[in-house]
PDB file as gemmi writes it, atoms N, CA and C in Angstrom:
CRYST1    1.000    1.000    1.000  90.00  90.00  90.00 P 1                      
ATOM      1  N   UNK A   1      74.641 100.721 113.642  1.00  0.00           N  
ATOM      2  CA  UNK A   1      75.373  99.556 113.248  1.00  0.00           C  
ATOM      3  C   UNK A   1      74.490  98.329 113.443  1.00  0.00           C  
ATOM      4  N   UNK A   2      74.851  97.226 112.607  1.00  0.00           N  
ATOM      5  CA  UNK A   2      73.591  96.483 112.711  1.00  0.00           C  
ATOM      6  C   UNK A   2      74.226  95.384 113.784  1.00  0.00           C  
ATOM      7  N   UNK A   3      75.245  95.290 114.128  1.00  0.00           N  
ATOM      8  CA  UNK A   3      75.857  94.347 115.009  1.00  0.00           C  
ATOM      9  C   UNK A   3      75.186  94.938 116.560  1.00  0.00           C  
ATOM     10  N   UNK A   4      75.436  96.149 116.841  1.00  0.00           N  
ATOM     11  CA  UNK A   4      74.694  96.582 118.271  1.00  0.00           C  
ATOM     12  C   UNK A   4      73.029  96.327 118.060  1.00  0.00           C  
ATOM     13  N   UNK A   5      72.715  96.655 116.488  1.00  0.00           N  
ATOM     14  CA  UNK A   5      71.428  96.750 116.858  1.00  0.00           C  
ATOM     15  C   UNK A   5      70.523  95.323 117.426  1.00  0.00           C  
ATOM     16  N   UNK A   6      70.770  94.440 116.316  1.00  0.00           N  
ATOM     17  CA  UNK A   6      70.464  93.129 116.855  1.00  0.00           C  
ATOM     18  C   UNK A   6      70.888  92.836 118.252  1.00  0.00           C  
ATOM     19  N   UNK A   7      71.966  92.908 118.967  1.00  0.00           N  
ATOM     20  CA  UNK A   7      72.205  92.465 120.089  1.00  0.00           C  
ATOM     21  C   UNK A   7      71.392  93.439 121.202  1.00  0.00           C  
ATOM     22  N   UNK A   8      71.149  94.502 120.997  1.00  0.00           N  
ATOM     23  CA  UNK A   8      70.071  95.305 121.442  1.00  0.00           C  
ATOM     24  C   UNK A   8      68.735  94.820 121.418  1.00  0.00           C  
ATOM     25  N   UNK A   9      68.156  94.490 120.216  1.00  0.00           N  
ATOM     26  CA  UNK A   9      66.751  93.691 119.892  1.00  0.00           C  
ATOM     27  C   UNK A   9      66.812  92.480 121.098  1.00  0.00           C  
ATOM     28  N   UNK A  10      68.114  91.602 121.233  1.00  0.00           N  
ATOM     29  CA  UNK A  10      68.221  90.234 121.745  1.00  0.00           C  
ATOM     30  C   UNK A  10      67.963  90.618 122.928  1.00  0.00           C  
ATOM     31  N   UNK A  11      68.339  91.280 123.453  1.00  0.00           N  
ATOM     32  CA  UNK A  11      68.598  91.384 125.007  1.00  0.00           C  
ATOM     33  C   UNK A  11      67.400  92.130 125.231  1.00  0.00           C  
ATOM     34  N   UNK A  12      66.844  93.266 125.106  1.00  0.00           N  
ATOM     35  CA  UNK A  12      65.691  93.792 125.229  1.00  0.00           C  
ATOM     36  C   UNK A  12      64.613  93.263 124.839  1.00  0.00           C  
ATOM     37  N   UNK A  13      64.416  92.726 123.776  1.00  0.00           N  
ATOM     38  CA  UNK A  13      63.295  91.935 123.459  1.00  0.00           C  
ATOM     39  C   UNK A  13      63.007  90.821 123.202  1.00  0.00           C  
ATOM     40  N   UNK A  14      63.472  90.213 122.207  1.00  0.00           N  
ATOM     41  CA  UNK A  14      63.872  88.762 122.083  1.00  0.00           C  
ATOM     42  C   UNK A  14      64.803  88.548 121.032  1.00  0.00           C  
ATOM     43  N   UNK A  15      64.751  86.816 120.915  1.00  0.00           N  
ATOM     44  CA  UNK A  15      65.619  86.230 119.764  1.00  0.00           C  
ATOM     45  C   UNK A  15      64.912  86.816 118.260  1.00  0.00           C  
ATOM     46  N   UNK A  16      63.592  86.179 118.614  1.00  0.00           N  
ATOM     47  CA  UNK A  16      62.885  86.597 117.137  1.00  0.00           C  
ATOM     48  C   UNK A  16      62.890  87.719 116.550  1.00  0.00           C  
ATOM     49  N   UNK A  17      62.271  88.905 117.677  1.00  0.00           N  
ATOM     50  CA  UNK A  17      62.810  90.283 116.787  1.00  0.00           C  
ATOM     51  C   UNK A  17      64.272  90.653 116.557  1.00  0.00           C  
ATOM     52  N   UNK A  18      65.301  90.351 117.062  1.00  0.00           N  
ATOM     53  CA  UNK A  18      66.528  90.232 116.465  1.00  0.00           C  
ATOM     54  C   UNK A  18      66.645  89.657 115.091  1.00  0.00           C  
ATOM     55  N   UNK A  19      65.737  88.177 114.840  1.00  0.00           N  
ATOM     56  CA  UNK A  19      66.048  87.717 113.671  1.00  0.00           C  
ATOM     57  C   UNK A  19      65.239  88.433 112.614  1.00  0.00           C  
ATOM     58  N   UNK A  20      64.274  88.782 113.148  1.00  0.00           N  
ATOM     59  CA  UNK A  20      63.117  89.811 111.998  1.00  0.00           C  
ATOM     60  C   UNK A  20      63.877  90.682 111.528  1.00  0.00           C  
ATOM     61  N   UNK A  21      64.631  91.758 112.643  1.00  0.00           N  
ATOM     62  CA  UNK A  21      65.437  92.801 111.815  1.00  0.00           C  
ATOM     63  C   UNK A  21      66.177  92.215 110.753  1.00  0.00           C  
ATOM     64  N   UNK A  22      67.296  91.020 111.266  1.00  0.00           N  
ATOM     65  CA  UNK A  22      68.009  90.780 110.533  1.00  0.00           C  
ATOM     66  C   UNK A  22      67.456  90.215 108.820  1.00  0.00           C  
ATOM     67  N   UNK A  23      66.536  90.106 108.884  1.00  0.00           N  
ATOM     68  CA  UNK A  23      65.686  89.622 107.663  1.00  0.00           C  
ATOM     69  C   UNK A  23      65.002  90.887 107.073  1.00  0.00           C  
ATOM     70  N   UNK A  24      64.508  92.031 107.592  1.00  0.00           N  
ATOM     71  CA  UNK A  24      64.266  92.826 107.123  1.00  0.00           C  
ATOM     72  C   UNK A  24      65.311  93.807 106.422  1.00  0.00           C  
ATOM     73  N   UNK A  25      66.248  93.852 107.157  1.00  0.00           N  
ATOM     74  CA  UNK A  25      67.529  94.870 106.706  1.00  0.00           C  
ATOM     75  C   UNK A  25      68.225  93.626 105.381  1.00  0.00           C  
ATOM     76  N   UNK A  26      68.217  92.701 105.251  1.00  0.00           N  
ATOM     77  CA  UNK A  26      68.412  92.049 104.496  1.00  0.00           C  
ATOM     78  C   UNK A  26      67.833  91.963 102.949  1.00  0.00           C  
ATOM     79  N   UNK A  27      66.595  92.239 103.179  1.00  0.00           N  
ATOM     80  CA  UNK A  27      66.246  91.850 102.369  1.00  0.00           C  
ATOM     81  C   UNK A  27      65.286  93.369 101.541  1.00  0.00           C  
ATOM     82  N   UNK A  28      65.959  94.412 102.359  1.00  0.00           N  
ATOM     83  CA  UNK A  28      65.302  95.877 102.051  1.00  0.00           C  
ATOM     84  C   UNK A  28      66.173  96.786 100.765  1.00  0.00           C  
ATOM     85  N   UNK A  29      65.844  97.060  99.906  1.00  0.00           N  
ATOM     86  CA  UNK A  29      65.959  97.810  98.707  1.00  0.00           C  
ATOM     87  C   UNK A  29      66.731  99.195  99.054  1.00  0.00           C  
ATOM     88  N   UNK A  30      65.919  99.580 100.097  1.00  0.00           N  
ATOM     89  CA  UNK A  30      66.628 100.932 100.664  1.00  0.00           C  
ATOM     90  C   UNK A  30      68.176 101.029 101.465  1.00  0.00           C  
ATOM     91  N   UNK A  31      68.933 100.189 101.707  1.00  0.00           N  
ATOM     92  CA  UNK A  31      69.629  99.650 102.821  1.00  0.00           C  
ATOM     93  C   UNK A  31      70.932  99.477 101.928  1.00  0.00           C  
ATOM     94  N   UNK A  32      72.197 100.151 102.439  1.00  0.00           N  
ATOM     95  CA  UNK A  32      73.622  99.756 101.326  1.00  0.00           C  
ATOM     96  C   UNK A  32      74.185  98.896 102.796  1.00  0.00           C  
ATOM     97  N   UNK A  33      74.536  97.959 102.763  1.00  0.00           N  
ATOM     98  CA  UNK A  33      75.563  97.328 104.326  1.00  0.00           C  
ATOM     99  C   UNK A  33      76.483  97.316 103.420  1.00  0.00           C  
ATOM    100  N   UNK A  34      77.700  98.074 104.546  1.00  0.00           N  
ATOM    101  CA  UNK A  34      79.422  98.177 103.888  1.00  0.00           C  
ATOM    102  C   UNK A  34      79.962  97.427 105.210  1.00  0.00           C  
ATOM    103  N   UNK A  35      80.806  96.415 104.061  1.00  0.00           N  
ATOM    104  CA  UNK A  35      81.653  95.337 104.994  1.00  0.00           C  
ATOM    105  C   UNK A  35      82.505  95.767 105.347  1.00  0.00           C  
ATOM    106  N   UNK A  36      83.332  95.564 106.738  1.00  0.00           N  
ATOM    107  CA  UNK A  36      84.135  95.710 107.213  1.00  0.00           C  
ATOM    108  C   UNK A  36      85.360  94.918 106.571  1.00  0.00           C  
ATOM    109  N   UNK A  37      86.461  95.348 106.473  1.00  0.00           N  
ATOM    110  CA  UNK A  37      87.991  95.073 105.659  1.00  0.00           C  
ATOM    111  C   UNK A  37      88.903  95.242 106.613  1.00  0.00           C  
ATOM    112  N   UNK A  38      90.182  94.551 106.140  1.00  0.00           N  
ATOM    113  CA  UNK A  38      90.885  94.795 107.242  1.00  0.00           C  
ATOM    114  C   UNK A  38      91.693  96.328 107.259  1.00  0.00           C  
ATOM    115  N   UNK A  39      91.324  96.870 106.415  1.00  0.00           N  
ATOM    116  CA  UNK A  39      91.923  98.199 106.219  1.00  0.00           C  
ATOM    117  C   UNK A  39      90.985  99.144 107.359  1.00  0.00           C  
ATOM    118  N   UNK A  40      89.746  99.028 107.005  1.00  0.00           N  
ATOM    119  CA  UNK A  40      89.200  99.627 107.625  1.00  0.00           C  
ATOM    120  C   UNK A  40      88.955  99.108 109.217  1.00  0.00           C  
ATOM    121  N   UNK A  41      89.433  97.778 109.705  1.00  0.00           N  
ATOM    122  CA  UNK A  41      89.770  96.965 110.833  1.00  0.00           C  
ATOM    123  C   UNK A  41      90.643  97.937 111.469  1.00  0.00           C  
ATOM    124  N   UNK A  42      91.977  98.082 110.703  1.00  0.00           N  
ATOM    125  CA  UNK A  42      93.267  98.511 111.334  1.00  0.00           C  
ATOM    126  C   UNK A  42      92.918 100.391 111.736  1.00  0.00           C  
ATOM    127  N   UNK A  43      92.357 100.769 110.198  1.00  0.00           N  
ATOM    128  CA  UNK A  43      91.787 102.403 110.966  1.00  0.00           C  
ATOM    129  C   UNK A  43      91.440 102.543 112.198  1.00  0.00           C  
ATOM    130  N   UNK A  44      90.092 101.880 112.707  1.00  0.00           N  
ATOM    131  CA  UNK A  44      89.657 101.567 113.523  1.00  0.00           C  
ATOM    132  C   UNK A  44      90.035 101.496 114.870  1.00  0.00           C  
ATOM    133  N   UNK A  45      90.713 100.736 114.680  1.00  0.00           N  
ATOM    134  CA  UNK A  45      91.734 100.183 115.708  1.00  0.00           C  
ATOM    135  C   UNK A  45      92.650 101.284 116.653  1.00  0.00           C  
ATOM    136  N   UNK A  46      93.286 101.892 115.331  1.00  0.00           N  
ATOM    137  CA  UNK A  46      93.621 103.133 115.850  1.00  0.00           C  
ATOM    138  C   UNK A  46      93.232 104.585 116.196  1.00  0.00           C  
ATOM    139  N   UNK A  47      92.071 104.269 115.695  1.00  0.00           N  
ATOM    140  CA  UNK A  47      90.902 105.681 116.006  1.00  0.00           C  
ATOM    141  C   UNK A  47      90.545 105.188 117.545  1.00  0.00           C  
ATOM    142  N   UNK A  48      90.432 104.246 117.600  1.00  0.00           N  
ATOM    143  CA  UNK A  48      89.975 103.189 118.908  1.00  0.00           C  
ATOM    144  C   UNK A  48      91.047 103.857 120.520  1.00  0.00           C  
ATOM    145  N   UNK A  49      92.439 103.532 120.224  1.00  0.00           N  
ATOM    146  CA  UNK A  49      93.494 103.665 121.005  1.00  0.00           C  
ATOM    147  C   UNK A  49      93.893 105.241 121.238  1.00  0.00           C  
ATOM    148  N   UNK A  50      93.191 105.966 119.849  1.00  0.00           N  
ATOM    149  CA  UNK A  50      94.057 107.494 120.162  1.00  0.00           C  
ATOM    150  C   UNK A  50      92.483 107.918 121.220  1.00  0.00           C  
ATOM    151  N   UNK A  51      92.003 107.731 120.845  1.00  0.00           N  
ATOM    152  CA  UNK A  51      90.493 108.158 121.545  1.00  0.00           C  
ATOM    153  C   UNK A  51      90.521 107.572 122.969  1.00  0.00           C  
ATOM    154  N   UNK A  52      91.344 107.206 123.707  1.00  0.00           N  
ATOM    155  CA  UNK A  52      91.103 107.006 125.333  1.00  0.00           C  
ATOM    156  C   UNK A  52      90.257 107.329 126.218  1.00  0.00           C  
ATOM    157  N   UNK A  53      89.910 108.805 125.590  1.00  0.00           N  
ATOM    158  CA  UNK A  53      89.261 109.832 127.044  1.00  0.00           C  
ATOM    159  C   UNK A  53      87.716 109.218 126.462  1.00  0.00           C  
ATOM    160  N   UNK A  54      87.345 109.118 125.450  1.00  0.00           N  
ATOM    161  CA  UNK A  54      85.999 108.414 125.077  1.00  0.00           C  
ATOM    162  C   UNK A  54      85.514 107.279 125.445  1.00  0.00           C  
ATOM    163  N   UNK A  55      84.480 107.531 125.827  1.00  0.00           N  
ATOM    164  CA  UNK A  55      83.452 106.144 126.303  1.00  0.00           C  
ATOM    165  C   UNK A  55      83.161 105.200 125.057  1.00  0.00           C  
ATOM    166  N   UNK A  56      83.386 105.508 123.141  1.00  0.00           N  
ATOM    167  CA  UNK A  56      83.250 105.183 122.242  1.00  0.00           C  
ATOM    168  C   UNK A  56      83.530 103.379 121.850  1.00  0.00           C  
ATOM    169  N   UNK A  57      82.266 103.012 121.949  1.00  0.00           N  
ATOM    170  CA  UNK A  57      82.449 100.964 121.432  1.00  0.00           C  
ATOM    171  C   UNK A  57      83.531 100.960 120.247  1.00  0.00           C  
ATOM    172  N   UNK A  58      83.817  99.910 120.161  1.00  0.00           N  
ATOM    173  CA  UNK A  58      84.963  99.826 119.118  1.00  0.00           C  
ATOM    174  C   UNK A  58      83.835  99.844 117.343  1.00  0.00           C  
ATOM    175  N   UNK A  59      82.899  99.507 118.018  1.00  0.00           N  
ATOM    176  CA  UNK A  59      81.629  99.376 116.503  1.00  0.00           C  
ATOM    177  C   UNK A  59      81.649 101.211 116.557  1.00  0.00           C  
ATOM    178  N   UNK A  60      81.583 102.188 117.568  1.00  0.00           N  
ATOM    179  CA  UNK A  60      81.505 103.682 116.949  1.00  0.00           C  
ATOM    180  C   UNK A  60      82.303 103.600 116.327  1.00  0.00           C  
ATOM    181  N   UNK A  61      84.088 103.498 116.333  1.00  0.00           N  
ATOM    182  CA  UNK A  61      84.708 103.745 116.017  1.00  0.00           C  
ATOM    183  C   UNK A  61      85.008 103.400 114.373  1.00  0.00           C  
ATOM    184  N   UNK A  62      84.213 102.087 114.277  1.00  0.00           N  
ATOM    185  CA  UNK A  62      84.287 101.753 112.295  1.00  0.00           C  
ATOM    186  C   UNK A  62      83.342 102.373 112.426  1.00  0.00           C  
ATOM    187  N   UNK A  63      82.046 102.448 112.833  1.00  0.00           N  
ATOM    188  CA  UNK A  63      81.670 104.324 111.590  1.00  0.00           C  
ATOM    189  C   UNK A  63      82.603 105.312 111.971  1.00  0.00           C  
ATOM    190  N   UNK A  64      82.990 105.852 112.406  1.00  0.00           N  
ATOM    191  CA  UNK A  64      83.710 106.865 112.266  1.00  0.00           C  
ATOM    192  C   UNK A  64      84.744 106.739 111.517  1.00  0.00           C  
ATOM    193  N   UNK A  65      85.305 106.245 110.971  1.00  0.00           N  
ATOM    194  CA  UNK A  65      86.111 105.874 109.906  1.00  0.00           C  
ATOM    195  C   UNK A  65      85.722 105.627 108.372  1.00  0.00           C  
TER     196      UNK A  65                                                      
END                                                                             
């Protein structure tokens, strides 16, 4: 997910390579980014709540959906 990944880059390495990714994944040919909706918000959400016993970020949970 590109939301962990950057904040991963930030904290481990810096601001700049955070912003590099974000400019590279941006601007890459190979790369589909699918927006989040509120449909797929609300899935989520509830993939989120039935899943308790999981350690799973709420960002696993929209991919998994």
């Amino acid at each position: 997910m590109v939301d962990e990944t950057v904040t991963l880059l930030l904290v481990r390495h810096s601001h700049a390579a955070a912003a590099d990714f974000l400019e590279t994944i941006e601007r890459s040919e190979a790369l589909r980014l699918e927006w989040i909706d509120a449909a797929r918000f609300h899935s989520a959400s509830v993939w989120f709540r039935k899943h308790s016993d999981k350690d799973w970020s709420f960002t696993d949970c929209v991919s998994f959906v």
